[in-house]
C-alpha positions, 0 to 999 in steps of 0.5 A: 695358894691354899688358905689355913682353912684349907690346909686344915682340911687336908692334913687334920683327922676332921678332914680324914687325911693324913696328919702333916705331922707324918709328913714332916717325919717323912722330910725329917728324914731327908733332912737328917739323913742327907745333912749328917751322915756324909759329913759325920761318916767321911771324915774317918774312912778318908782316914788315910787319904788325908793322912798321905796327902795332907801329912796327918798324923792319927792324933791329928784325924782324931783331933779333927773329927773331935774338934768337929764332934764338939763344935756341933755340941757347943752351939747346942744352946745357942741352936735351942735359943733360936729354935724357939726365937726363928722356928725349926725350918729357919734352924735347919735351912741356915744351918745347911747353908753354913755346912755346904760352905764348910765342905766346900772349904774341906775339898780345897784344904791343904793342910791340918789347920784348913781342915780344923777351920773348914770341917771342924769349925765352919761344918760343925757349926752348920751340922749344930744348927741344922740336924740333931736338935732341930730334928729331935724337936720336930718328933718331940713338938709334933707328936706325943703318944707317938713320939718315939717311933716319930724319932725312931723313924727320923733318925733311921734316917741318918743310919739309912743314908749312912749305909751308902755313904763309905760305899759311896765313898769307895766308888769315888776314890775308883775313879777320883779322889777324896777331894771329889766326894766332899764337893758332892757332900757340899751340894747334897747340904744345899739340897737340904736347905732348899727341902726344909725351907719348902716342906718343914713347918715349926709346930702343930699349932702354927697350923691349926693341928694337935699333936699326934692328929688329934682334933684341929683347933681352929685358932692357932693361939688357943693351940699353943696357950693349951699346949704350954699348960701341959707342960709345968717345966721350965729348962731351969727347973729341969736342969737343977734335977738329977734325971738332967745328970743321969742322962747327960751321962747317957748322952756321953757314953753313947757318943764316946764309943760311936764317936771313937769307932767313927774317926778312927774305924777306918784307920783300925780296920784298913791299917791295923787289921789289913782289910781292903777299901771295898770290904772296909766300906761294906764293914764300916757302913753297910754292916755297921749303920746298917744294924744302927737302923734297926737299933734305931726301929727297936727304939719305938718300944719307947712307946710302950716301955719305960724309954730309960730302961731302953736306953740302958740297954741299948747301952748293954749291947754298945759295950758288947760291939766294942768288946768284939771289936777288941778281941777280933782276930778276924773278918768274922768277930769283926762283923759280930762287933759292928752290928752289934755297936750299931744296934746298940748306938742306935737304939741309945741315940733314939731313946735318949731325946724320947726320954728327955721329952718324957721326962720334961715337956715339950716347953725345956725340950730344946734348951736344955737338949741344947744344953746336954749336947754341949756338954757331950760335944766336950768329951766328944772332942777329947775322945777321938784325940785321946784314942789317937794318941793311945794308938800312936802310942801303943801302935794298936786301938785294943785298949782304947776299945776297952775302955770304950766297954767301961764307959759304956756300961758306966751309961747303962748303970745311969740309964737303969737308975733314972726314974722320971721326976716328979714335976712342979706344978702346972702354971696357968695359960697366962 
């Protein structure tokens, strides 16, 4: 085995190679992209497999889908408290763990109730612990002056895996069933596990390094002492300010519309608008998380931008995508709506974890990124299981889209009036 010292030398600038940081983006979107976006991109283009073979009704898929949206949030806080008790890979390979059993579970379920326990719940526990904030940690611990195009690359990720997940999905249902796919997805989680536990590394200090690369220091303690003197808020200073509010509001009006398009996106357009499996596949996945890779690219501007005027309007061109989704009549206005739902999504999805670090530091980042996930989980639960009932209701989802525009420019409205707050002055390393 290679000492410390050796280490150092390989992945600082002193030793003129890479900054391992750059690597860990590399795994992070591994990890990321191969943990989330076949288990968040399923669930709603299996839609009507599951409602034929399982008797589910709309409300029910969406009930499901928001059940598992929610769960994942609410561990949000426990999943920052062991972050910074257990480290980000131990966060990340336990919680892979726990999601490989949830799928498993889901390819044997039977009924509504086995699919609450298995996807809902034992899944959604796992994806908590074992994608969003561990990863939106990883950019944010590793790097500073870099830090959103960091995030943007590893989030790309989840967009760049998700562009073959309904594909993948369609060439299943050819030859096998639904059931099929979800053993596979169980095996890919394990994979992840066994990714993270090998390459992925808690801090820069834990390994003698800086963020962003810059010159090592030799003793890792000396590293975190001035690492935590930068940074003078605590998560309860920084839940008390009203930035932490404008910005939860973000979190909900990014996920609500993604969220609600992601259930029920194959019901409307395979169903309600008449399109087949193949082209729904190249709708919902190709063009629609297609275009949120690039959305999520486009948020490196955080480097160079104030971030909350990005997330305001990456918030802007969300509500446009939905808005055509609503109106569309056609293949073509339904193609318009998807990329730009996608763009706008993921350039949202980056900024809001780039201002957050912004806005707070490194010290409150996982617990109080914990805490907003939380409390987005909750309307990411509602919102699925409401926009199914509308459209049991209505036999249609154009209102639930309309209101889906309301909320989302009810977010740029947030977006555009946070300014970065003043901080409390800095303590001293003790």
């Amino acid at each position: 085995m290679s000492s410390p010292g050796r280490r150092r030398a390989l992945f600082s600038p002193g030793g003129r190679r890479i900054y391992y940081g750059w690597i860990l983006v590399g795994i992070g979107v591994l990890c990321y992209g191969f943990g989330i976006s076949p288990a968040y991109y399923s669930w709603g283009f299996f839609g009507p497999e599951l409602r034929q073979d399982l008797g589910l009704t709309r409300e029910q898929t969406g009930s499901i889908f928001g059940v598992f949206v929610f769960t994942f949030g609410a561990v949000g806080p426990l999943v920052g408290l062991g972050i910074a008790r257990f480290g980000i890979r131990a966060m990340i390979t336990a919680g892979s763990l726990v999601a490989a059993l949830g799928f498993y579970l889901l390819s044997q379920a039977q009924s509504a109730a086995d699919c609450y326990v298995a996807y809902a719940l034992i899944g959604g526990i796992g994806i908590g612990f074992s994608c969003i904030l561990p990863n939106q940690s990883l950019a944010t611990f590793w790097f500073e002056k870099y830090r959103a195009r960091a995030m943007a690359f590893i989030f790309t990720g989840g967009a760049l895996v998700g562009m073959a997940v309904n594909p993948f999905n369609a060439a299943i249902l050819e030859g096998g069933s639904w059931r099929d796919a979800w053993v596979i997805i169980a095996g890919v989680s394990v994979g992840v596990a066994i990714l993270a536990l090998i390459f992925v590394r808690d801090t820069p200090a834990s390994m003698g390094l800086r963020p962003d690369g810059a010159a090592a220091t030799i003793d890792a303690r000396v590293a975190v002492a001035q690492d935590q003197a930068r940074y003078s808020w605590s998560a309860r200073e920084a839940l008390r300010t009203p930035q932490f509010v404008l910005v939860t509001i973000c979190s909900i009006t990014l996920g609500v519309p993604w969220g609600i398009v992601s259930a029920h996106g194959g019901l409307y357009v395979r169903e309600e608008m008449g399109i087949s499996v193949g082209v729904a596949a190249l709708i919902l996945g190709t063009l629609r998380v297609g275009a949120s890779a690039v959305g999520r690219l486009s948020a490196s501007a955080g480097d160079f931008l104030a971030p909350s005027k990005v997330l305001a309007l990456a918030h802007v061109v969300e509500a446009a995508g939905v808005a055509c989704l609503a109106l569309a009549n056609s293949e073509g206005l339904l193609y318009v709506g998807v990329v730009l739902l996608g763009l706008g999504f993921g350039a949202a999805y980056i900024s809001l974890p780039v201002v957050f670090g912004d806005f707070f530091g490194m010290k409150a980042f996982a617990l109080t990124g914990g805490i907003r996930i939380m409390i987005a989980g909750v309307f990411g639960y509602l919102a699925p299981r409401l926009a199914g009932k509308v459209a049991d209701t209505t036999g249609s989802y154009v209102l639930v889209f309309w209101a889906c525009v309301a909320i989302a420019l009810l977010g740029a409205t947030s977006a555009f009036l946070c300014r970065r707050p003043t901080p409390p002055s800095a303590a001293a390393p003790q």
